[in-house]
N, C-alpha and C positions, 0 to 999 in steps of 0.2 A: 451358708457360712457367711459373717459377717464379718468388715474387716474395716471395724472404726477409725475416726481421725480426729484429733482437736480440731476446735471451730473457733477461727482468726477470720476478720475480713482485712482487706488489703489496699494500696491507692488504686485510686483508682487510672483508665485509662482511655482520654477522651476519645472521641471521634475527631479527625483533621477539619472536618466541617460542621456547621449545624445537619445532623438528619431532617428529609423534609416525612410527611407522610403521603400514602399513594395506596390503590386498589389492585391490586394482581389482578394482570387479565390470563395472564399464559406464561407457565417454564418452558422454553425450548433450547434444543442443542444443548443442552446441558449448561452453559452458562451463559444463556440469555434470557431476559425476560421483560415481558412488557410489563407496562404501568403505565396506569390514568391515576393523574396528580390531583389532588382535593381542584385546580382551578378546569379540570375538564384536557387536559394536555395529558396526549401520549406520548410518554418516552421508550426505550430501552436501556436495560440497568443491564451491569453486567454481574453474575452471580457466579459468586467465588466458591462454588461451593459442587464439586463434580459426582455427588453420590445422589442417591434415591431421591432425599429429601422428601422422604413418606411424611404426610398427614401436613405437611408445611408448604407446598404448592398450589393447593387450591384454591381453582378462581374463585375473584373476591377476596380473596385475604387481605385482611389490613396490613401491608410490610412499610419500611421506614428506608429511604432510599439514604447515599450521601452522596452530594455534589460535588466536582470536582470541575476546574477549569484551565485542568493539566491539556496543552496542546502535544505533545506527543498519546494521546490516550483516543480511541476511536469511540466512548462514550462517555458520556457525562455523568451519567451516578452510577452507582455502585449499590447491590442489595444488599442491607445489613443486617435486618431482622425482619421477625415476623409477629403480629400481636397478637396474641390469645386473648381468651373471654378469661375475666377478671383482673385485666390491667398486666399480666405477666406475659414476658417477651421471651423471645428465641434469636439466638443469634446464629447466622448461613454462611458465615463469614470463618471457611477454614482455616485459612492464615490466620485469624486473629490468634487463638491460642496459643501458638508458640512466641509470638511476638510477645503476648502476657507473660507466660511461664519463662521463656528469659530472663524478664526484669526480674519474676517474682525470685529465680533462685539467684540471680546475681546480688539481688537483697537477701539474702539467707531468710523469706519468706514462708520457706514450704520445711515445717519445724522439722520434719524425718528427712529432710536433705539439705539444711541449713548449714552442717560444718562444712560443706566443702565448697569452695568460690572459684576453682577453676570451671568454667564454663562453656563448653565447646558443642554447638547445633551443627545438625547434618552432618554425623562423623562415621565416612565409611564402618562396615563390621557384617559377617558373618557373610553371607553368599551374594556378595553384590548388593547388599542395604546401605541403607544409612539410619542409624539413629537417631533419633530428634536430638538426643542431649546425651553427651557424656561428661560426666559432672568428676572433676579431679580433685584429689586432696592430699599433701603428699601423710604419709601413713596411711592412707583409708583405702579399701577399695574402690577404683572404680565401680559409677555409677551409671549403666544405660538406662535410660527413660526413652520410652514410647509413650507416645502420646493419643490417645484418640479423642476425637470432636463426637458427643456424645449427643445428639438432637432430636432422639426417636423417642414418643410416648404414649402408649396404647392403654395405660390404665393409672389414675389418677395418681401424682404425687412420684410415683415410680420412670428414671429413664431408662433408656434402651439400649444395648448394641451389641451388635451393626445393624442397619436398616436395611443391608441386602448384603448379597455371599462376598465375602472377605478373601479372598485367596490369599491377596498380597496381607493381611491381617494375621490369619492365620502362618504365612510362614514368618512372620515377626515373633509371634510366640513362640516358634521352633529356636531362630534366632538367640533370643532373651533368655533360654532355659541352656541353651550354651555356654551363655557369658556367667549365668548365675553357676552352673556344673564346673566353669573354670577359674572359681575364686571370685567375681566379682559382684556386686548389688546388681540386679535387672530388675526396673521398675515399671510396671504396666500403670499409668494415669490418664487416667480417666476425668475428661473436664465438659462436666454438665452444662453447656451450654441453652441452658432453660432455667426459669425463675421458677417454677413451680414443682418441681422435682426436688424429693429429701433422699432418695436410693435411687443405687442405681444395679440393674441386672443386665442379664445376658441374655439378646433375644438368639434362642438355642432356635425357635421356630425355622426360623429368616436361616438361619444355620448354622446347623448343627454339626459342623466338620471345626468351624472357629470358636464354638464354647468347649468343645471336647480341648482345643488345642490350647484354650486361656487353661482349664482344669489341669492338665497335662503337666503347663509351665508350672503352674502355683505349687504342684508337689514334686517340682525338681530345685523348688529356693524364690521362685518370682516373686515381688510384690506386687502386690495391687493397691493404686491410691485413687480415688475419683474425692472430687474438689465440684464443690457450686461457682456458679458467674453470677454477679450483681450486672444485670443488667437494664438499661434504662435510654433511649433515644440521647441523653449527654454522652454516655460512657461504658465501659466495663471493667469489671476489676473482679479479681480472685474472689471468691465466696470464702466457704468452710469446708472441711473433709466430713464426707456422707460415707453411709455403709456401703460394700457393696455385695449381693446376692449374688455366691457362685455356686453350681449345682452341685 
């Protein structure tokens, strides 16, 4: 099943510092990681990013650090990406996303949710969640968006998710198919965090209790949107809506 979207790119949205570049030696603790800097200097970066991070950790990788010389902070860069063969990046950086998709709907950017400009991130709902985004308009229904950071790619051009079992994932679909059962928009997006990626599917493999639960939502009303990132060691900004393959 395919579930097209017009293709806008958007402003874009710098990094606070220049990115330097660096060689991954090791992910550990989930969010720390070394690196050896182009001059021979090891640091630790700290990586914003608390999942698998399948095919994206391994040593050697070319990643792109950002410096910071914030004195309350106990490390100096920060992982932002990772560089793939033929010039195309990935960004590790889960925060980033919502910080995008803020602006992009506070701009009336994202064309299938642009009427509405009330705008409110992390809004309690259903058994103890929170929301990414409840998007208000008076006449409209409310709007829930969930958001997933989509980084996984096992076969060319095509991304992934999840990269490993979903519990908390899965009961967001449960969630979402509530609010879409009680009158309101519930929107599942999906943001490709990878340049080289035109679809995106559902690794049913990695688990299959959270594709059953995304299929589940879609035929009680959910949407599905997945969107591309322009990314680049300046910046990143919203791509285009890609399909996405549900079973």
């Amino acid at each position: 099943m395919d579930i097209p979207g017009p293709a806008r790119q958007f402003r874009a949205m710098d990094f606070a510092t220049p990115l330097i570049p660096a060689k991954l030696v090791k992910r550990y603790k989930r969010f720390l990681a070394d690196c050896l800097l182009d001059d021979g200097t090891e640091v630790t970066a700290h990586c914003a990013n608390p999942g698998s991070m399948m095919g994206l950790a391994t040593a050697g990788a070319r990643v792109w650090l950002e410096p910071n010389d914030d004195p309350g902070r106990k490390l100096r860069f920060g992982w932002r990406l990772v560089e793939q063969a033929g010039g195309h990046f990935v960004g590790v950086d889960t925060a980033l996303p919502n910080r995008m998709l803020k602006a992009a709907f506070m701009g009336g950017e994202v064309a299938d949710l642009s009427a509405y400009r009330g705008v409110r991130p992390e809004v309690k709902y259903g058994q103890g969640s929170r929301v990414d985004f409840l998007l208000t308009e008076p006449g409209l229904p409310d709007a829930y968006v969930e958001v997933k950071s989509v980084t996984l790619s096992r076969s060319p051009g095509v991304a992934e998710f999840p990269d490993s079992v979903t519990t908390r994932g899965a009961r967001h679909m449960a969630e979402l198919s509530a609010m879409a059962q009680a009158g309101h928009r519930a929107v599942l997006f999906y943001l490709v965090q990878r340049t080289d990626a035109a679809r995106v599917t559902l690794a049913a493999d990695i688990d299959p209790t959270y594709a059953k639960a995304v299929a589940d939502a879609v035929s009680t009303g959910v949407e599905v949107m997945a969107f591309t990132t322009r990314i680049s060691p300046a910046g990143v900004s919203l791509g285009h809506a890609v399909p996405v393959d549900l079973p």
